[in-house]
C-alpha positions as CSV (number, residue, x, y, z in Angstrom):
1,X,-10.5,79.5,-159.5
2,X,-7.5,79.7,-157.3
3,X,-3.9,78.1,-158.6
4,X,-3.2,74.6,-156.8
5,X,0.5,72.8,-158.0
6,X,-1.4,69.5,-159.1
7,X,-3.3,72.0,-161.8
8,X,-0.8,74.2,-162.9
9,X,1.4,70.5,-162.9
10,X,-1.4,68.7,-165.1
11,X,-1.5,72.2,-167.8
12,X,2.2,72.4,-167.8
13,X,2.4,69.2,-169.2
14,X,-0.4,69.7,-171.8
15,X,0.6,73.1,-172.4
16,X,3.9,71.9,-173.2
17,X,2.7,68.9,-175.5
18,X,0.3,71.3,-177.4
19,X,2.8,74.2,-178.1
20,X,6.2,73.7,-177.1
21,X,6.2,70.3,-178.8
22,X,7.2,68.4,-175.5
23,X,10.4,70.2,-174.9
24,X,10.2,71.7,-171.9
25,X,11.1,69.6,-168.4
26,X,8.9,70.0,-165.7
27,X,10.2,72.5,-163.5
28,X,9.5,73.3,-159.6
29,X,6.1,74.6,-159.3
30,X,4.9,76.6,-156.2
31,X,2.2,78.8,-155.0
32,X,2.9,82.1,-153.9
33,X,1.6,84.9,-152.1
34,X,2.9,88.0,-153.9
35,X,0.0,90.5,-154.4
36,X,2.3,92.5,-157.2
37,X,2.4,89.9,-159.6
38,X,0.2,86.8,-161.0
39,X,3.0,84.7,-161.7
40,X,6.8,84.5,-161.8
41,X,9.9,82.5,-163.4
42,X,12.8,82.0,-160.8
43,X,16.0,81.1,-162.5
44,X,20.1,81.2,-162.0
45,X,21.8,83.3,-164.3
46,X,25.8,82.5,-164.7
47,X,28.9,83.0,-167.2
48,X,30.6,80.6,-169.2
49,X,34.3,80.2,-169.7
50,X,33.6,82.1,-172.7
51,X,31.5,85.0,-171.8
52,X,28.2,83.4,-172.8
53,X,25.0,84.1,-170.5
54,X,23.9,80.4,-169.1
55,X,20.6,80.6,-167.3
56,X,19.5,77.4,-165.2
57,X,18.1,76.1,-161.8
58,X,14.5,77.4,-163.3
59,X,11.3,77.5,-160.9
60,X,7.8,79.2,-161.7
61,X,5.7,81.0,-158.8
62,X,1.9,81.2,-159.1
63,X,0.6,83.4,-156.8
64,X,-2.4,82.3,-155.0
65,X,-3.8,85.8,-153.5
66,X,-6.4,85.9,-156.8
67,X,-9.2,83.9,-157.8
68,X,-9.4,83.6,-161.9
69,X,-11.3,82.2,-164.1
70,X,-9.3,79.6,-165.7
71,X,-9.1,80.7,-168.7
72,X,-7.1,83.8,-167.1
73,X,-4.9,81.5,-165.1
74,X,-4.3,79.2,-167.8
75,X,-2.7,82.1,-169.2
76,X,-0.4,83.0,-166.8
77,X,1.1,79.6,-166.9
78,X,1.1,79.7,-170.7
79,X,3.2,83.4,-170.4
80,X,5.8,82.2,-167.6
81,X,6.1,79.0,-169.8
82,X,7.1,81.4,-172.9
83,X,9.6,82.8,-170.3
84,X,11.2,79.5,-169.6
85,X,10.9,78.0,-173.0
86,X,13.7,81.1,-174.5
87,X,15.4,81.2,-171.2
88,X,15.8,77.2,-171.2
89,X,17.2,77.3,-174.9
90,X,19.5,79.9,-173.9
91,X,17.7,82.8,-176.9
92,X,18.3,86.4,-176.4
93,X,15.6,88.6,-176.3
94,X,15.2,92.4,-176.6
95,X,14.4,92.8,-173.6
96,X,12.2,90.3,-171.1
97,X,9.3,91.6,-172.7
98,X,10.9,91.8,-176.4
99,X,10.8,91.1,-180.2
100,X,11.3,87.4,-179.7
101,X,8.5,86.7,-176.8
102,X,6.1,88.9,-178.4
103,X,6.3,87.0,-181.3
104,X,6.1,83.7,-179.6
105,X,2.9,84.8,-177.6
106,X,1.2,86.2,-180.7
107,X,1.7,82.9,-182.3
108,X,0.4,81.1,-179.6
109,X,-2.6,83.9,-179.1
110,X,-3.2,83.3,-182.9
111,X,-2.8,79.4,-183.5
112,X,-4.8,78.1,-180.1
113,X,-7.1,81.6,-179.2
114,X,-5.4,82.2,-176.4
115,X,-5.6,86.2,-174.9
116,X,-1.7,85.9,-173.5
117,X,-0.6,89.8,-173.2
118,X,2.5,91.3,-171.4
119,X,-0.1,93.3,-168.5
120,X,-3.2,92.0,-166.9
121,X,-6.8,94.5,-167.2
122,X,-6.3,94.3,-163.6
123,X,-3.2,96.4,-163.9
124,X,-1.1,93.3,-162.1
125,X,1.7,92.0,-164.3
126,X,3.6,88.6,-164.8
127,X,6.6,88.8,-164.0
128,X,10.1,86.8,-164.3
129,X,12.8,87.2,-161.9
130,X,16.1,86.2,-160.6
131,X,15.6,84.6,-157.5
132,X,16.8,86.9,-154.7
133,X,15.3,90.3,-155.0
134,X,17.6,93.1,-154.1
135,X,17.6,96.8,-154.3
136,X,18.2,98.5,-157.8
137,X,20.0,101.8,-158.7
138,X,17.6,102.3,-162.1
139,X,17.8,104.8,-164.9
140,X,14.9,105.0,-166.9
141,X,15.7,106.5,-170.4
142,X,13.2,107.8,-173.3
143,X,15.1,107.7,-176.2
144,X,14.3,110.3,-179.0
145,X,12.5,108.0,-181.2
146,X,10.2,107.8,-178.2
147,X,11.6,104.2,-177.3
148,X,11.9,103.8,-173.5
149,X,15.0,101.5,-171.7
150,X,16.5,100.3,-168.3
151,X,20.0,101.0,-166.9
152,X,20.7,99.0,-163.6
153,X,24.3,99.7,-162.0
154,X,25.8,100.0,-158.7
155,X,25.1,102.5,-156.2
156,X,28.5,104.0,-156.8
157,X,28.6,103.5,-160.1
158,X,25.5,106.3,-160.3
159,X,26.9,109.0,-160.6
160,X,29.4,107.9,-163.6
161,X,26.4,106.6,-165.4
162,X,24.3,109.8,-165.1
163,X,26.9,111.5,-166.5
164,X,27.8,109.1,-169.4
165,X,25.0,107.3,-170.4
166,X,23.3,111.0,-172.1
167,X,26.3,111.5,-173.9
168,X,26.7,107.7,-175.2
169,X,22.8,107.5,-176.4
170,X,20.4,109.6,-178.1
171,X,18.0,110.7,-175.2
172,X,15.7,112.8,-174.4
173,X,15.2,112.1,-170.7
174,X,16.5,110.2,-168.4
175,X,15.4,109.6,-164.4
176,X,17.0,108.0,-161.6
177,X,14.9,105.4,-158.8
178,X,15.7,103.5,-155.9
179,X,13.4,100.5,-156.1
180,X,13.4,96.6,-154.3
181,X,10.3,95.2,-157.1
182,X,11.6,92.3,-158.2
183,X,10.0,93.2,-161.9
184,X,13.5,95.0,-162.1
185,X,15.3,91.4,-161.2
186,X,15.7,90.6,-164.8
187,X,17.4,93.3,-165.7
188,X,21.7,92.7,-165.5
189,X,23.0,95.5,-163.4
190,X,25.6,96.7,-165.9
191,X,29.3,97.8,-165.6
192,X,29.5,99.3,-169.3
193,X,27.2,101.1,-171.2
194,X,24.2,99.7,-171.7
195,X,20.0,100.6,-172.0
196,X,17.9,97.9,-172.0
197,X,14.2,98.6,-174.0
198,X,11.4,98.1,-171.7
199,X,7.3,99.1,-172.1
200,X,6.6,102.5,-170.4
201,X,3.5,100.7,-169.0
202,X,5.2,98.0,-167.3
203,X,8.1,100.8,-165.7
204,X,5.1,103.1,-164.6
205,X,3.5,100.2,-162.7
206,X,6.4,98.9,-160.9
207,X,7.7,102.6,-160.5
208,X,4.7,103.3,-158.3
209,X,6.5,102.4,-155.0
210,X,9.9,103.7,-156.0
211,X,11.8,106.7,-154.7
212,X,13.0,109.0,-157.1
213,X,16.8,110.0,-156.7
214,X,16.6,113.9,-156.6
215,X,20.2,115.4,-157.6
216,X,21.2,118.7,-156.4
């Protein structure tokens, strides 16, 4: 079946019920036509006074290019909802795909048999997002514990950042892309030193389209 709002409206609200225990507010639901990625949660990220991440003014994409059995679509919903449930209570994660999601999603997978995972069969992804996608300045990293990350900065920030971030981490690679997927939206783009962990399956997928920076 094909995602419509009133049905991914009507299982929000009895997703929510059955394993967010009613917590979650309705958001802004839309169809979309993005071919990259089943679904997606839009948000605004800001600062507080303090320093503190706030995230708000959430919204949740379905895209309506595929036709799924529902079981498969209900899952979508079910993984951008896992998004918006730590995002809404202001948790940090790992990483958007970390400790604390995974562990969410195998509970729900576990308590209700559910098949939630972080990557479709298909080899499309869910994937959650600021809301205006933009070009990124990316440094993938393979740490030596064989742990792969994310550095986002500045175009003229690259340079510094190739040089320092080998000599701030343990690492035994490290490669540079230019890349406009809006997978690498959730990502801060950083002005100190930073590595953020993501799956090596998720960056090779949304790598695929990306031009490699080449330094001579």
């Amino acid at each position: 079946m094909k995602a419509s709002v009133e049905y991914l409206q009507q299982k929000f609200e009895t997703y929510n019920n059955l394993m967010f225990g009613g917590t979650l507010p309705l958001l802004p639901i839309s169809i979309g036509s993005a071919r990259r990625a089943m679904g997606g949660l839009y948000f605004k990220k800001s600062r507080t006074l303090f320093g503190k991440t706030r995230f708000s003014g959430f919204k949740l994409v379905v895209s309506g290019q595929y036709d799924l059995p529902e079981d498969e679509l209900d899952d979508v919903l079910i993984h951008e909802m896992i998004h918006y449930s730590i995002l809404y209570n202001q948790q940090k994660d790992s990483s958007a795909h970390g400790v604390l999601f995974r562990a969410k999603m195998n509970d729900i997978n576990n308590r209700f048999g559910r098949h939630i995972s972080i990557s479709k069969r298909d080899g499309l992804s869910s994937a959650s997002s600021t809301a205006k996608p933009s070009v990124h300045y990316v440094c993938v990293s393979l740490f030596d514990d064989g742990r792969w990350g994310v550095t986002c900065v500045a175009k003229p920030k690259v340079a510094l950042f190739r040089k320092q971030l080998p000599l701030a981490f343990k690492l035994k690679s490290s490669e540079w892309w230019i890349t406009d997927d809006p997978f690498f939206n959730r990502f801060p783009r950083v002005r100190s030193l930073k590595i953020f962990l993501a799956d090596k399956s998720d960056l090779d997928r949304h790598l695929r389209s990306a031009k490699k920076i080449i330094f001579v």
